[in-house]
N, C-alpha and C positions, 0 to 999 in steps of 0.2 A: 124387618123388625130385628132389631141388637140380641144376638143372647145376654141376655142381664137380669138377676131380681133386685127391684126395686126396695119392695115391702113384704116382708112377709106379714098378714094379717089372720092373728086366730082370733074365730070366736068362743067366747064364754059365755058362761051361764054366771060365772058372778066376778064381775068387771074389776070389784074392790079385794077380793082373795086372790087373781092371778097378779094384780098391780104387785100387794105384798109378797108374793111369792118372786116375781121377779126380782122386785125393787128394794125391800127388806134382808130375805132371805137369799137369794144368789148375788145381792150387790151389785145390782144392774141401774146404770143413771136413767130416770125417768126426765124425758124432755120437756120443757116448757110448754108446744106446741100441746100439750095432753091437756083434755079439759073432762067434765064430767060424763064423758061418754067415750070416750077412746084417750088411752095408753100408747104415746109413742115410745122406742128406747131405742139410742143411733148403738149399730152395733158397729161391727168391724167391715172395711172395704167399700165403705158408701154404701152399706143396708141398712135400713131400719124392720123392725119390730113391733107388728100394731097388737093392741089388746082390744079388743070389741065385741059388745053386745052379739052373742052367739045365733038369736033372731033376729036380730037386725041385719046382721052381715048376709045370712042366707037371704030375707028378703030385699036388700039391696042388689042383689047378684040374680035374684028372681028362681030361688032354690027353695024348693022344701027342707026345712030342716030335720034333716033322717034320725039324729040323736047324737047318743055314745058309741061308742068302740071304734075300729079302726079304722079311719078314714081313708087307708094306702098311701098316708104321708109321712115322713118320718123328718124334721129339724136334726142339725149334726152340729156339733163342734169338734173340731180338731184341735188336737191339745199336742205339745211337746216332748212328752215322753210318759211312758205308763204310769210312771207317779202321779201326775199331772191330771190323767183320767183319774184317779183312785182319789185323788184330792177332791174334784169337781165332783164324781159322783157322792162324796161323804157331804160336801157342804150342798146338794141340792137334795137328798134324804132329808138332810138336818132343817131343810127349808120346806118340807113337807111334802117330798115328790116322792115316790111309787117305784123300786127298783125292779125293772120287768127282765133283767138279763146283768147277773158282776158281770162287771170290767173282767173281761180273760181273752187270754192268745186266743185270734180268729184264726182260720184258715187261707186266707190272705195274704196274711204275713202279718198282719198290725196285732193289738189289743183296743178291744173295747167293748164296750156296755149299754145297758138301754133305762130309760127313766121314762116313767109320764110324770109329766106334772099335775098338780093339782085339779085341772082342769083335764084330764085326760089327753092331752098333746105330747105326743111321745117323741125323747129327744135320744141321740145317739151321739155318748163321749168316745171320742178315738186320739190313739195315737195310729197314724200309717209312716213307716218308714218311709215310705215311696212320694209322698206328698211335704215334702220341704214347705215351711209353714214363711209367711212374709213377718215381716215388723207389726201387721195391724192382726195377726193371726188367719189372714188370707190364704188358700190353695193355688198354684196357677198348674194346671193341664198342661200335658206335651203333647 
């Protein structure tokens, strides 16, 4: 098996509030491929972005659905430099997200922040010095 992600696929509890929150609010392009049941959005590096039915996905995978709080997974973007987080974190506030940690100096070395969105899916803005970002805003590992 490749190390690679495909898709990432969250679900929701309301498929038409996270769409707007992406798609509205952060100005994320919604694919054609999206129909009344799932939200595709191509992101950067050959990944897409599902949105879907928060029961359906658990009974597709053959899961009970446990609920809210923190599932031990956390979505990232890596951004350019610390203004760049402090920008993204205002405009995904401004878009109805939940700031759970400001943008500040880590211990690491970088800066960065934590948001859920809407749907309770917790996303982590960063800048890391030590991650050189590509054209498509990609990481590559040494």
């Amino acid at each position: 098996m490749k190390p690679r992600v495909s898709l990432v696929t969250l679900g929701v509890g309301d498929l038409a509030r996270a769409r707007r929150f992406y798609e509205t609010g952060l100005g994320w392009k919604v694919s054609g491929a999206s129909n009344e049941h799932v939200v595709f959005i191509q992101l950067g590096g050959g990944v897409a972005l599902g949105l879907f039915g928060r029961s359906a996905l658990a009974e597709d995978a053959h899961l009970a659905d446990a609920g809210t709080g923190f599932s031990g997974i956390t979505l990232a973007q890596n951004l350019e430099s610390k203004e760049a987080v402090d920008r993204a974190m205002d405009l995904a506030v401004a878009a109805g997200a939940t700031v759970l940690k400001k943008p500040q100096d880590v211990f690491w070395g970088g800066y960065s922040g934590y948001f859920a969105d809407p749907e309770g899916h917790v996303w982590e803005l960063a800048w890391n010095p030590f991650f050189p970002l590509s054209d498509d805003g990609g990481i590559t590992l040494s």
